[in-house]
C-alpha positions as CSV (number, residue, x, y, z in Angstrom):
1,X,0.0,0.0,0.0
2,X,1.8,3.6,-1.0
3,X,0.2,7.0,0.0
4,X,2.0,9.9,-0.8
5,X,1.9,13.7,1.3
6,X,3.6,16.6,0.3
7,X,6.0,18.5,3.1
8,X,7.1,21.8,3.0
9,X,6.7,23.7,-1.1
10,X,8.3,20.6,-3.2
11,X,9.3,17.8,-0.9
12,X,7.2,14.9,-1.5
13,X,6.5,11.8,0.7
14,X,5.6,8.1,-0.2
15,X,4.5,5.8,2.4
16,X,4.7,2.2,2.1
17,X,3.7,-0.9,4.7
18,X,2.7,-4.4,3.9
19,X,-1.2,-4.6,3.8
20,X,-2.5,-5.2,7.1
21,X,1.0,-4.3,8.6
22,X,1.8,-1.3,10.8
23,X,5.2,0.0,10.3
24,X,7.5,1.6,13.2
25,X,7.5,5.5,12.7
26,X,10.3,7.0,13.9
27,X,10.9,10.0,15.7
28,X,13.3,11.5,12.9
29,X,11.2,14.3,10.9
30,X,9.6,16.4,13.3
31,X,7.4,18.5,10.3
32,X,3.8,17.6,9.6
33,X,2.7,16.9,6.0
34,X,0.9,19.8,4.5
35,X,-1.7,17.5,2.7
36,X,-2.2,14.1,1.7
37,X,-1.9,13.8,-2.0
38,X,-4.5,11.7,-4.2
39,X,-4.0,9.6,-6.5
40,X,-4.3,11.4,-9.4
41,X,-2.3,13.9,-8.4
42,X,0.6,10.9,-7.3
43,X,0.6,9.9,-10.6
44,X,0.8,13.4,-12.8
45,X,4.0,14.2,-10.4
46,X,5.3,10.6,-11.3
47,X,3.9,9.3,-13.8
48,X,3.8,5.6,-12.6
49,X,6.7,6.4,-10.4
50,X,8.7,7.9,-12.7
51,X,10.9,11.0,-10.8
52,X,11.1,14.1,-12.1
53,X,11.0,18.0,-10.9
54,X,7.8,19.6,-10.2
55,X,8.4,21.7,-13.1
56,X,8.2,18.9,-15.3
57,X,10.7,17.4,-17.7
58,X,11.5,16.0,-20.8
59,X,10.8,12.3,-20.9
60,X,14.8,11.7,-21.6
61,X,15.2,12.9,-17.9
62,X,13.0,10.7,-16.5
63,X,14.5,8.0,-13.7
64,X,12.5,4.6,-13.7
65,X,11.4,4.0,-10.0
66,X,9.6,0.6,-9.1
67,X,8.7,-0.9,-5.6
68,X,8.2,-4.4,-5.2
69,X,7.4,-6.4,-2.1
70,X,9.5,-9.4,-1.3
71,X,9.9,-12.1,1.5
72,X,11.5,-10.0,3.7
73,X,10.3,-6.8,2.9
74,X,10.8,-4.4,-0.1
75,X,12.9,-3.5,-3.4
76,X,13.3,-0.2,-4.7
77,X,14.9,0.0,-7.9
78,X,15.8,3.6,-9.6
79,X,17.3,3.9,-12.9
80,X,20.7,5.6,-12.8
81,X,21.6,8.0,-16.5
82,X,25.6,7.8,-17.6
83,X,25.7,11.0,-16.5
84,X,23.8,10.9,-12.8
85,X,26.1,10.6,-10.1
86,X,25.2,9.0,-6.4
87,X,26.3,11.4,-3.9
88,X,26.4,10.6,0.1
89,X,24.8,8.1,1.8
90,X,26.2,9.4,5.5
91,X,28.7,7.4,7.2
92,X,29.7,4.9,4.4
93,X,33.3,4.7,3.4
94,X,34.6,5.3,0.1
95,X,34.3,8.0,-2.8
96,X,31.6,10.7,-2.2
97,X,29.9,9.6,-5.8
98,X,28.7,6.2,-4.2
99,X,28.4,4.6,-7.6
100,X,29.5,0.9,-8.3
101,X,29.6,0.5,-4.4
102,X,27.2,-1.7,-2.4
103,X,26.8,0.3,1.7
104,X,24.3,-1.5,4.1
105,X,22.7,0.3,7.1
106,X,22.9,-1.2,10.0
107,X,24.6,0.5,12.5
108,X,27.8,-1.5,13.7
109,X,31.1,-1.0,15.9
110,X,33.3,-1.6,13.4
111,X,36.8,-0.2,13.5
112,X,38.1,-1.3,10.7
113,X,37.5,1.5,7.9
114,X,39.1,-0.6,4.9
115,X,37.3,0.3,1.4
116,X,35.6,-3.3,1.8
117,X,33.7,-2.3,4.6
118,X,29.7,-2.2,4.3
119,X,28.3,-0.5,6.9
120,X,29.5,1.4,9.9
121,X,28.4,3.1,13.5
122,X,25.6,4.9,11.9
123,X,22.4,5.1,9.5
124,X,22.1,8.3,7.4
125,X,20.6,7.0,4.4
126,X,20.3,11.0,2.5
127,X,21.5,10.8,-0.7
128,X,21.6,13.1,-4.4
129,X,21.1,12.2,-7.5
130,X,22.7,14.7,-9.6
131,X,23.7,15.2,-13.0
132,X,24.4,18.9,-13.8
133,X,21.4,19.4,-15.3
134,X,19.0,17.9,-12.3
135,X,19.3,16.7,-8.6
136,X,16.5,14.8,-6.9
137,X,17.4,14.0,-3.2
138,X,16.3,11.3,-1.1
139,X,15.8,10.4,2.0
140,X,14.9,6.8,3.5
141,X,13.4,6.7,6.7
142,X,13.7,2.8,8.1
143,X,15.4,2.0,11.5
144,X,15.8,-1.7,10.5
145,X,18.0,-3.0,7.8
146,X,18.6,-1.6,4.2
147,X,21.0,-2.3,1.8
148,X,22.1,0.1,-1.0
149,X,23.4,-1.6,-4.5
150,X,24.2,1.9,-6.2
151,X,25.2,0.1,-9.7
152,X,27.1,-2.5,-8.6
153,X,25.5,-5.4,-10.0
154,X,23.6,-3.5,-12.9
155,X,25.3,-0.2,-13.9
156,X,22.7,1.4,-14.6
157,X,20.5,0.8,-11.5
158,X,20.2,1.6,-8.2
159,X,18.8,-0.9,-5.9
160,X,17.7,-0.3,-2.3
161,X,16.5,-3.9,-0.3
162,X,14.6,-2.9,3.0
163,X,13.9,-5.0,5.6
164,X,10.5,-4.6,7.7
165,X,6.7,-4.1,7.2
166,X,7.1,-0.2,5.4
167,X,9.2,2.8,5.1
168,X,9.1,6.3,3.8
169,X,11.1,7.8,1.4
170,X,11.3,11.4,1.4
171,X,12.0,12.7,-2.4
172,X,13.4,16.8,-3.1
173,X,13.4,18.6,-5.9
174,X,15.0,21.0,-5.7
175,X,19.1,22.1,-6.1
176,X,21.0,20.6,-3.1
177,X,21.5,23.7,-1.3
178,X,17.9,24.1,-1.2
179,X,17.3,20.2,-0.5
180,X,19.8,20.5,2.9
181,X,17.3,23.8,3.9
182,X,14.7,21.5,3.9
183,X,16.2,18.6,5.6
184,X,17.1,20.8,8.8
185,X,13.0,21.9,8.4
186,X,11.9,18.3,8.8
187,X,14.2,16.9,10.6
188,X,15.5,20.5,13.0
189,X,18.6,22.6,13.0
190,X,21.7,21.5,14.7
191,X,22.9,22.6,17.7
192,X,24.5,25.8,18.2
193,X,27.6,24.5,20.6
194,X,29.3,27.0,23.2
195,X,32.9,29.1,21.4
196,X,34.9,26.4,23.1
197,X,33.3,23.6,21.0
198,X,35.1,25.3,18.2
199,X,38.5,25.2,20.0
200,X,41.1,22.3,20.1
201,X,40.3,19.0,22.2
202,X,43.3,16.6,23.1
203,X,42.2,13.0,24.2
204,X,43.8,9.3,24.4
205,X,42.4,6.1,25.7
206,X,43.3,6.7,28.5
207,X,44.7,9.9,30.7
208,X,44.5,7.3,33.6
209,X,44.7,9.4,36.9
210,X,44.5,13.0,37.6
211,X,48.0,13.8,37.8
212,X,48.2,12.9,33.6
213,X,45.1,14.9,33.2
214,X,46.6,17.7,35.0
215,X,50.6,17.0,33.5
216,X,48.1,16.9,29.9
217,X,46.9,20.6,30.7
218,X,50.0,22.3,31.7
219,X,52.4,21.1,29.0
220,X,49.9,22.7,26.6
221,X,50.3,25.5,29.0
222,X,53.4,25.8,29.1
223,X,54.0,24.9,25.4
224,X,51.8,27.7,24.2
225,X,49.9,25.1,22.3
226,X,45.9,26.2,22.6
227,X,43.6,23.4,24.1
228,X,40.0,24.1,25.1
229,X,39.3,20.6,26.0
230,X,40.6,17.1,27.7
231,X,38.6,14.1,27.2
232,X,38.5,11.3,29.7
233,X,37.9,7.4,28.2
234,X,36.6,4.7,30.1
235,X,39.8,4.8,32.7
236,X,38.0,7.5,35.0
237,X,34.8,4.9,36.0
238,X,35.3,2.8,38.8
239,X,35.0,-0.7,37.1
240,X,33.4,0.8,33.9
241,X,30.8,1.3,35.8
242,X,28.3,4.3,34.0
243,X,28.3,7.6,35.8
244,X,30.7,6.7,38.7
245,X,34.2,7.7,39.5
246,X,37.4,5.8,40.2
247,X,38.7,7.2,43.5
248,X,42.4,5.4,43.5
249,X,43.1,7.5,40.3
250,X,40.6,10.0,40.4
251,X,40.6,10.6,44.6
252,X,38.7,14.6,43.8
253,X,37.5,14.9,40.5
254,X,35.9,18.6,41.7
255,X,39.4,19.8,42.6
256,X,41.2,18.4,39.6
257,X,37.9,20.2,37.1
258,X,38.5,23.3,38.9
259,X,42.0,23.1,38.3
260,X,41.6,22.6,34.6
261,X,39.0,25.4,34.6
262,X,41.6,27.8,36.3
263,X,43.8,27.3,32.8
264,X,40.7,27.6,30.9
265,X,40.3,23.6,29.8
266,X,36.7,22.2,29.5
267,X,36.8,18.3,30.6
268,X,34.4,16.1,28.6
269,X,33.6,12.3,30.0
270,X,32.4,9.9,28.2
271,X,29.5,7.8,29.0
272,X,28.5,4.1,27.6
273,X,25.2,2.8,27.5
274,X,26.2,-1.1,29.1
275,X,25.4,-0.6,32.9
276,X,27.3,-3.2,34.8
277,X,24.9,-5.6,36.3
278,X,25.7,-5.9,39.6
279,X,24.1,-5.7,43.3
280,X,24.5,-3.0,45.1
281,X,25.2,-0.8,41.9
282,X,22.7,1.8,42.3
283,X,22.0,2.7,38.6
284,X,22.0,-0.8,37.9
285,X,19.2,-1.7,40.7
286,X,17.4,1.3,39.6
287,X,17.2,0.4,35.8
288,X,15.5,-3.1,37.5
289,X,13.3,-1.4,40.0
290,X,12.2,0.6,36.6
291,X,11.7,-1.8,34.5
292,X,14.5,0.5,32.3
293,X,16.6,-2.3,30.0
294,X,16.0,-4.4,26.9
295,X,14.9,-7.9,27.2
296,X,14.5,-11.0,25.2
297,X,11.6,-12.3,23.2
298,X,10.4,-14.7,26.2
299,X,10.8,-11.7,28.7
300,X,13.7,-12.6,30.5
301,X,16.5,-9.9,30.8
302,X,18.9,-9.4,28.2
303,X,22.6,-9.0,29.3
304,X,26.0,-8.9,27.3
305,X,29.6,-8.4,28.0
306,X,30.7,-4.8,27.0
307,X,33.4,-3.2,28.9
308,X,32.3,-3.6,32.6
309,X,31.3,-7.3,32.1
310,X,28.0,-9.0,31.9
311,X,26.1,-5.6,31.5
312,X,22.3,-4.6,31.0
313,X,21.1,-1.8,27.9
314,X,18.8,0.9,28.8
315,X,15.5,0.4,26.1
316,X,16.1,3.6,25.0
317,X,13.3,3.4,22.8
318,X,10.8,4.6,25.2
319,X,10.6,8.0,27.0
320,X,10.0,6.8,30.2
321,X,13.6,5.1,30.2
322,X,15.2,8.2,28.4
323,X,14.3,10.5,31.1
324,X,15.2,7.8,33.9
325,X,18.6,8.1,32.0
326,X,18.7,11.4,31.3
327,X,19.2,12.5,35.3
328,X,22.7,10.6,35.7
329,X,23.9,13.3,33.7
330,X,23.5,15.9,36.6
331,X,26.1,13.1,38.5
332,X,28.8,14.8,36.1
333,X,27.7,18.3,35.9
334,X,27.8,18.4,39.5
335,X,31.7,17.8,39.3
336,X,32.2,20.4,36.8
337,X,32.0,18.1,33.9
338,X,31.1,20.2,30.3
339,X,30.9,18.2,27.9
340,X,29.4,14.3,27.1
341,X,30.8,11.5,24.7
342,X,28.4,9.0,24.5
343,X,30.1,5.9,22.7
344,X,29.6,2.5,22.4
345,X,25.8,3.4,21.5
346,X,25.0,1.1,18.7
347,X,25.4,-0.6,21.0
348,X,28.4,-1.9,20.6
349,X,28.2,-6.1,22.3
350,X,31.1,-8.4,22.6
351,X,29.1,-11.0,23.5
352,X,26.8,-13.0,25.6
353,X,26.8,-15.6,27.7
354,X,24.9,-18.3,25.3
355,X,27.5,-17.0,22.4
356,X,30.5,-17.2,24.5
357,X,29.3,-20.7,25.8
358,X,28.8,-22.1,22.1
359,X,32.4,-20.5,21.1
360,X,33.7,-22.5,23.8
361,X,32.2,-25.9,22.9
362,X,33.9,-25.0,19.2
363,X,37.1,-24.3,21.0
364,X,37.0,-27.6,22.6
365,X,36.1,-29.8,19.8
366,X,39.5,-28.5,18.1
367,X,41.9,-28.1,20.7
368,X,40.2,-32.1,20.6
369,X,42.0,-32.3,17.3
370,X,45.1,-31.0,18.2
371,X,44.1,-27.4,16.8
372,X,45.5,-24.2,18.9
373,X,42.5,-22.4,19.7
374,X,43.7,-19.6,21.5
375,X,44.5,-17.0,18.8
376,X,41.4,-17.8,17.0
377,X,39.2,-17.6,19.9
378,X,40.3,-14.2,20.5
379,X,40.4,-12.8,16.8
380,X,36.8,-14.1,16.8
381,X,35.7,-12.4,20.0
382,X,37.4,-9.3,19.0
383,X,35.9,-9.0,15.4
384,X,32.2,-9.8,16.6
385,X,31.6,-12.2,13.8
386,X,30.5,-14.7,15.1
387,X,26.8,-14.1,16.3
388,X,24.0,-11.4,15.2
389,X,23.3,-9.8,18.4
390,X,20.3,-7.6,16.9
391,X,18.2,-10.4,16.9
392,X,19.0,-11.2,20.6
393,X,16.8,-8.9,22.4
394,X,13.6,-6.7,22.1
395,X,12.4,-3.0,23.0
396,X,9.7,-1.3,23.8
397,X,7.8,1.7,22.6
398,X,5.4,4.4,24.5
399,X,2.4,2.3,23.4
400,X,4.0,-0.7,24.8
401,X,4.2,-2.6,21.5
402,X,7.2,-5.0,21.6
403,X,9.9,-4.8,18.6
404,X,12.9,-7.0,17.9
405,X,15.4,-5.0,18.5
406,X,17.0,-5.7,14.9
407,X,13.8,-3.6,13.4
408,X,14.7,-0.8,15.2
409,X,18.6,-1.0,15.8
410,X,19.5,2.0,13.8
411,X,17.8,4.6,15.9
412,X,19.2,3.5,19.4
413,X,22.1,5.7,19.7
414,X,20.0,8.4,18.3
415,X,17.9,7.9,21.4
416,X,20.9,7.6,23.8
417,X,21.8,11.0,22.6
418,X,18.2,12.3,23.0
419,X,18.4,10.9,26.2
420,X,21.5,12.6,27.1
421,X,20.3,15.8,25.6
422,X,17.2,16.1,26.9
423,X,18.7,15.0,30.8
424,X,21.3,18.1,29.9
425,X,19.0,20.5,29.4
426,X,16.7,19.5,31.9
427,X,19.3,19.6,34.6
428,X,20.6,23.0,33.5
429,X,18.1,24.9,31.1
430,X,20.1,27.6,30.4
431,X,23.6,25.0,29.1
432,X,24.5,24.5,25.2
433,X,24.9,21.0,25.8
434,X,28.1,19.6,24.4
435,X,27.1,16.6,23.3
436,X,28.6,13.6,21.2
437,X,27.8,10.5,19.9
438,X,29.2,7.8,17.6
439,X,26.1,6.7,16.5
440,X,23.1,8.1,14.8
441,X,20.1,8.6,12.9
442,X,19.1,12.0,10.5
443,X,17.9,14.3,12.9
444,X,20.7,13.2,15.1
445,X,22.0,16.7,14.6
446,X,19.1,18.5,17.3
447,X,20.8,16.4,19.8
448,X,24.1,15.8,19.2
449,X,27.1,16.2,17.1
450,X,29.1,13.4,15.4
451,X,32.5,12.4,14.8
452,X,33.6,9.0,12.6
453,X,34.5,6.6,15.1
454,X,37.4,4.4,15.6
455,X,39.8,5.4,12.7
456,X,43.2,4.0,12.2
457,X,46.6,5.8,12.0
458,X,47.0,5.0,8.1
459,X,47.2,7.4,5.2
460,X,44.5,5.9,3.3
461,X,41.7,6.8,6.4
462,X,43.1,10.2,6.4
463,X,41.2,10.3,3.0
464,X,38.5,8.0,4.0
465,X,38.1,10.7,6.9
466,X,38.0,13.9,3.9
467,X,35.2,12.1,2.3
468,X,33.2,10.7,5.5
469,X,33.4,14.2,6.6
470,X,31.6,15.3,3.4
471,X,29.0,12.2,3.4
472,X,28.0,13.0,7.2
473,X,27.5,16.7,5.9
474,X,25.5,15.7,3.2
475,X,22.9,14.4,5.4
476,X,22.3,17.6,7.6
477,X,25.0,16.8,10.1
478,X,27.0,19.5,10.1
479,X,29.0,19.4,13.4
480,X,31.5,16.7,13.1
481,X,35.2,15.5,12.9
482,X,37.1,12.7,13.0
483,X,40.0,10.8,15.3
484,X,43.0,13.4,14.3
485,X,46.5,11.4,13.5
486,X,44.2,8.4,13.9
487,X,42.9,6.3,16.5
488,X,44.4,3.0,16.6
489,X,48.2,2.1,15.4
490,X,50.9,4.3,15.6
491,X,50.8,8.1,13.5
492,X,54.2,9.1,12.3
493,X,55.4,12.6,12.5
494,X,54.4,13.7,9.2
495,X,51.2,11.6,9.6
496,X,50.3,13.8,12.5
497,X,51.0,17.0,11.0
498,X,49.2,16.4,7.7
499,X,46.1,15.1,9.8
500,X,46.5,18.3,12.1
501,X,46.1,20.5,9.0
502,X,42.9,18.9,8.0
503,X,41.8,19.1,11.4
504,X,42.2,23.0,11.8
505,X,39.5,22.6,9.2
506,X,37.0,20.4,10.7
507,X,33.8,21.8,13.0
508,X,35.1,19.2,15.4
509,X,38.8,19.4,16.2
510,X,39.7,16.4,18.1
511,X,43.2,14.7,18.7
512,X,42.4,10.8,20.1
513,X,44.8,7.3,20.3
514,X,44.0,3.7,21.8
515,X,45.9,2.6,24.3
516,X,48.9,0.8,23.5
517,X,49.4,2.9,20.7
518,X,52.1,5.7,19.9
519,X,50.9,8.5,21.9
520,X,50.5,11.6,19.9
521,X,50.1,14.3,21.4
522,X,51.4,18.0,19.9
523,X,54.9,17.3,21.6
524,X,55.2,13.4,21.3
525,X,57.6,13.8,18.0
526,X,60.2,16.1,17.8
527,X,61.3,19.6,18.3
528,X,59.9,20.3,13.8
529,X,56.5,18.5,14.4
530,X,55.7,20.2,17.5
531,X,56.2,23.1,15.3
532,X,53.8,22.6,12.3
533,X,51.2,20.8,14.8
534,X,51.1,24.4,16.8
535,X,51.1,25.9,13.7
536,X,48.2,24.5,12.5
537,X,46.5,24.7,15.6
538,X,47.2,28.5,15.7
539,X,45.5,29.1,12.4
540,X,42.3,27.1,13.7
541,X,42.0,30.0,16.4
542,X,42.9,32.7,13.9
543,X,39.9,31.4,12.0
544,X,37.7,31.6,15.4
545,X,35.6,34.7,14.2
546,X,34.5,32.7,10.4
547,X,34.0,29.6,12.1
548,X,31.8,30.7,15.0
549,X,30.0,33.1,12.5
550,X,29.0,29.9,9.8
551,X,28.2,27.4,12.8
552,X,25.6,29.9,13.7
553,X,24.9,30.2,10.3
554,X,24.4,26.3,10.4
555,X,22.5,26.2,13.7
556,X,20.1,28.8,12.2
557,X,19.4,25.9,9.0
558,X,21.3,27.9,6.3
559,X,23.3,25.0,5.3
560,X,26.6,23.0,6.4
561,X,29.7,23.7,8.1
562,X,31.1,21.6,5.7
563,X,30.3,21.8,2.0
564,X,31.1,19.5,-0.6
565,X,31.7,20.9,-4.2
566,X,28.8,19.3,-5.6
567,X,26.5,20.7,-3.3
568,X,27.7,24.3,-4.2
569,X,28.1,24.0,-7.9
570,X,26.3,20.7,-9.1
571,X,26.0,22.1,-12.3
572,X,29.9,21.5,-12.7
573,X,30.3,17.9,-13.7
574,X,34.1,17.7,-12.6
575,X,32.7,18.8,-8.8
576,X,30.7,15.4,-8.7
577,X,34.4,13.8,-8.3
578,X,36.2,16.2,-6.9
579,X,35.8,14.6,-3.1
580,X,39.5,15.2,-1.8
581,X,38.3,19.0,-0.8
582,X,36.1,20.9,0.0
583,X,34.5,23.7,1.1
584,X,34.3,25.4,5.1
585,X,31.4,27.7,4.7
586,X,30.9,30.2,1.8
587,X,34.6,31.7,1.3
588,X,37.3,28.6,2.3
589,X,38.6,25.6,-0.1
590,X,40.4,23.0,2.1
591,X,42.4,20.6,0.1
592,X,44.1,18.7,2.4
593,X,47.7,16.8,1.6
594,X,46.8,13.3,2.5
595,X,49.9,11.5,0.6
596,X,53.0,10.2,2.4
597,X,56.2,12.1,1.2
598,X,53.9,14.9,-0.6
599,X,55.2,18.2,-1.9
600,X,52.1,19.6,-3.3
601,X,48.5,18.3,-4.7
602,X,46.6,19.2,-7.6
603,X,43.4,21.5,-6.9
604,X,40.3,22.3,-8.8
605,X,38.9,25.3,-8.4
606,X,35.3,26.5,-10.4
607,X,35.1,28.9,-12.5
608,X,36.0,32.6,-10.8
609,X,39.1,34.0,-9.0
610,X,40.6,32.7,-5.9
611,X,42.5,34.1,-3.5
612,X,45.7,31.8,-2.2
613,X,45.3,32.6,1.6
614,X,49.0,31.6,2.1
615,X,50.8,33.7,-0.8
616,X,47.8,36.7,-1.2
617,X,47.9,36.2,-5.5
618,X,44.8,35.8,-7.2
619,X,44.3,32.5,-8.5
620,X,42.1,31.8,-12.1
621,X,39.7,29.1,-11.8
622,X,40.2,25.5,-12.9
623,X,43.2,22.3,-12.2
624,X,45.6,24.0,-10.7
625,X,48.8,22.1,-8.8
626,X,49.3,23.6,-5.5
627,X,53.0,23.3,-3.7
628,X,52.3,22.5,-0.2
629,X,55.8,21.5,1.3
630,X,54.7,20.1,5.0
631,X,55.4,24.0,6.4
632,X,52.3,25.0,4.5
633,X,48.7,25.0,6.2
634,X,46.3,26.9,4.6
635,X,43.5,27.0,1.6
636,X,42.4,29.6,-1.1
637,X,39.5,31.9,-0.1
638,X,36.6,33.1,-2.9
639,X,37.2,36.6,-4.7
């Protein structure tokens, strides 16, 4: 069954669900229709389901669109033109011009960004069609599963499989600019963040005690190096336990905030949704008492191993449980804490007691055989493969209807942000909440911002992370950032300094490592990296007064922090591959150096004059090669 309703002037809304079915209507768009449409009227805008602008088109720019209901749910296929590229899809990796890829969303913990990777820690499913003659946008709303074959298979055809009883898919017509307007009026503005959002935040897995925290703070004292904020991981808890502090290494956490605050440092915790379950734990006994977590099918509690052990998962899904949540919060703003980083969210399971049990029978039967196990057992653990823990527990909604969690996995770290949000505001009114979250949902911006998870300290994610960046914009998420110099392995010198310079550039300036790894802080190289990191830092507060004015700008629903070139000029074919820069706000190109060994990079630049922000000359538009010796950190500004 399809219905369609019109939103806004030109956005245009089709409804499917299985006949007799109910679908689950998320939370994302906040708008209401402005009227149902009828039939005739559905088909004279499409024609049968063909797309095309409101205007009307020639017949030649037509895109085929069918909908077919299959075992498991539905298929929508749209035909692609030579010309039409695919552009976002939020956080998937690889080019911004998704063609030939397949992308899957379901949101995962999956550190390893490698171009083979399908899905990641969140579901954004906004993409453009664009040619530079036409853009249509879309917009799937669908918590559950959906996979995207973007003319892999077929060229020539884009193929979207959805799992459930229904969806909506939001279509614009209009040029993208336009299209990201109206996605921040249906689905809200983002946040507008406090100055020191803006700044530069150091963080490592983990600062373990106060004393690092506090050494952390005054070497960039002392150093000169700017720093608005320290992050703490996990470390700080007592056990891992949510919301609690670890007194051996943390003995006054008010006197070591205040400290911080006295050199002008924000501290941001971070805050995971496993709740270690345990007697005598207070939030734990009060999630029972409350009837707050997920459970299984058959009603019994659900519980999985995260990092504090066998731990229970607040059903975020229902608002009773997000405003039980919500008040821990007040916990850390009581200490002076200004910030949250709520991770793990997906959530993010290693396993559970029936999986771990049949991993151990496997173990057995080949250690049986003479087979080492232990390596394997471990790489298996570690890489989550090896059961599908969406379909091992349920949630429940406000009108007490029971879902498998599987149907509705994509939204709960949107929730756990709303959660968050909402407890922030409620404890403090008058606070911008700083708030972060790895995963998410569209709309996710209202609540949160986002960075890209758990990057690695390799060349090749530095670009991944210029085109993620770009992707995540794309879909009305304007506030984000990724892991600068990388999160896990070791960064190199050069590595770091090259990251640094895209970070300068990024609404969220963040420097994070895993433990174990090289540390990598501003100073953890030599006397020359120091140097060019501090550098680079410098220009990002230089650049205070832009970037504050365009992230109100953004929090207002003008448009992105970051712009990709096609959504500024999509008329310009060669801007529909130009994904290695881009643009921050109206009047910056960033074109980062993301090549090992790199003396320069070529640079396209549309039509007009430039102005090289390093040298002062004006620069025709077009392919230009730029010389950007690691010294240089800067970008060409519009004439």
């Amino acid at each position: 069954m399809k219905r369609f309703f019109r939103y806004l002037d030109s956005v245009i809304k089709m409804e499917v669900e299985r006949e007799g079915k109910t679908k689950f209507k998320t939370d994302s768009v906040l708008a209401a229709p402005v009227e149902e449409l009828d039939t005739d009227v559905a088909n004279h805008l499409f024609q049968g389901l063909r797309l095309h602008g409101l205007e009307g088109s020639s017949s030649q720019d037509f895109n085929e669109m069918e909908i077919v209901e299959t075992t498991d749910g539905f298929s929508i296929t749209i035909e692609l033109h030579d010309d039409q590229a695919v552009l976002g899809l939020g956080q998937t990796i690889g080019p911004l011009n998704k063609r030939g890829g397949v992308y899957e969303m379901y949101n995962t913990d999956e550190p390893d960004h490698s171009p083979s990777k399908r899905r990641l820690y969140s579901t954004l499913p906004i993409f453009y069609i664009s040619s530079p003659e036409r853009q249509i946008g879309f917009f799937l709303d669908h918590p559950g599963y959906s996979r995207f074959d973007v003319g892999f298979e077929i060229r020539d055809r884009l193929k979207i499989d959805v799992e459930g009883d229904g969806f909506d898919l939001f279509m614009f017509f209009e040029k993208p600019e336009e299209t990201l307007r109206d996605i921040f009026k249906l689905t809200g503005n983002p946040l507008f963040l406090p100055i020191w959002s803006l700044g530069y935040h150091q963080s490592r897995w983990s600062y373990e005690d106060e004393k690092s925290v506090l050494d952390i703070a005054k070497e960039f004292r002392d150093r000169k190096i700017p720093c608005d904020a320290i992050h703490l991981d996990i470390d700080y808890m007592d056990e891992y336990k949510v919301f609690t502090w670890n007194r051996d290494r943390f003995p006054d956490p008010s006197s070591m905030i205040d400290e911080l605050s006295r050199m002008g440092i924000k501290v941001v915790a971070i805050v995971d949704p496993g709740v270690k379950a345990v007697d005598g734990y207070d939030v734990y006994e009060d999630g029972i008492k409350n009837d707050s977590f997920c459970k299984r099918e058959d009603g019994r509690p659900f519980k999985a191993a995260v990092w504090p052990g066998e731990s229970s998962f607040p059903d975020f899904l229902n608002t009773a449980t997000r405003s039980w949540w919500g008040k821990y919060y007040d916990r850390l703003l009581k200490k002076g804490i200004a910030g949250f980083w709520n991770d793990m969210n997906e959530p993010a399971i290693f396993y559970t007691s029936e999986s771990l049990k049949e991993l151990r029978q496997m173990s057995a039967e080949l250690e049986d055989r003479g087979i080492e196990t232990e390596f394997l057992f471990g790489r298996i653990i570690s890489k989550k493969k090896y059961f599908d823990y969406g379909n091992d527990f349920t949630q429940r909604d406000d009108s007490g209807i029971v879902h498998l969690h599987r149907k509705v996995r994509n939204i709960y770290g949107f929730n756990m942000a709303r959660a968050a949000y909402e407890g922030i505001r409620s404890c403090e009114p008058e606070r911008r909440p700083f708030n972060i979250t790895r995963s998410s949902y569209p709309g996710i911006q209202r609540y949160a911002i986002l960075w890209t998870g758990d990057n690695d300290s390799q060349w090749e994610h530095l670009l991944s992370e210029i085109r993620l960046v770009q992707s995540i914009s794309l879909a009305g998420v304007s506030f984000t950032g990724c892991d600068v110099g990388g999160f896990g392995g070791d960064c190199s010198g050069e590595l770091l300094v090259r990251w640094t310079q895209f970070g300068a550039f990024l609404p969220f300036f963040r420097n994070h490592s895993a433990i174990g790894t090289r540390k990598q802080e501003p100073w953890a190289f030599d006397e020359e990296v120091e140097r060019l990191v501090k550098k680079a830092i410098d220009l990002r507060y230089s650049l205070l007064p832009y970037l504050y004015t365009i992230h109100k700008q953004s929090a207002d629903g003008e448009t992105t922090m970051i712009r990709p070139l096609a959504l500024v000029w999509p008329q310009d074919r060669e801007t529909h591959y130009a994904d290695d820069q881009f643009m921050m706000g109206s009047a910056i190109m960033v074109a980062p150096v993301y090549q090992r060994n790199s003396e320069g990079r070529h640079v396209y630049l549309p039509g007009g004059e430039w102005l090289d922000l390093n040298s002062k000359s004006i620069i025709e538009g077009g392919h230009i090669w730029v010389s950007a010796p690691l010294e240089l950190c800067g970008g060409a500004g519009r004439v």
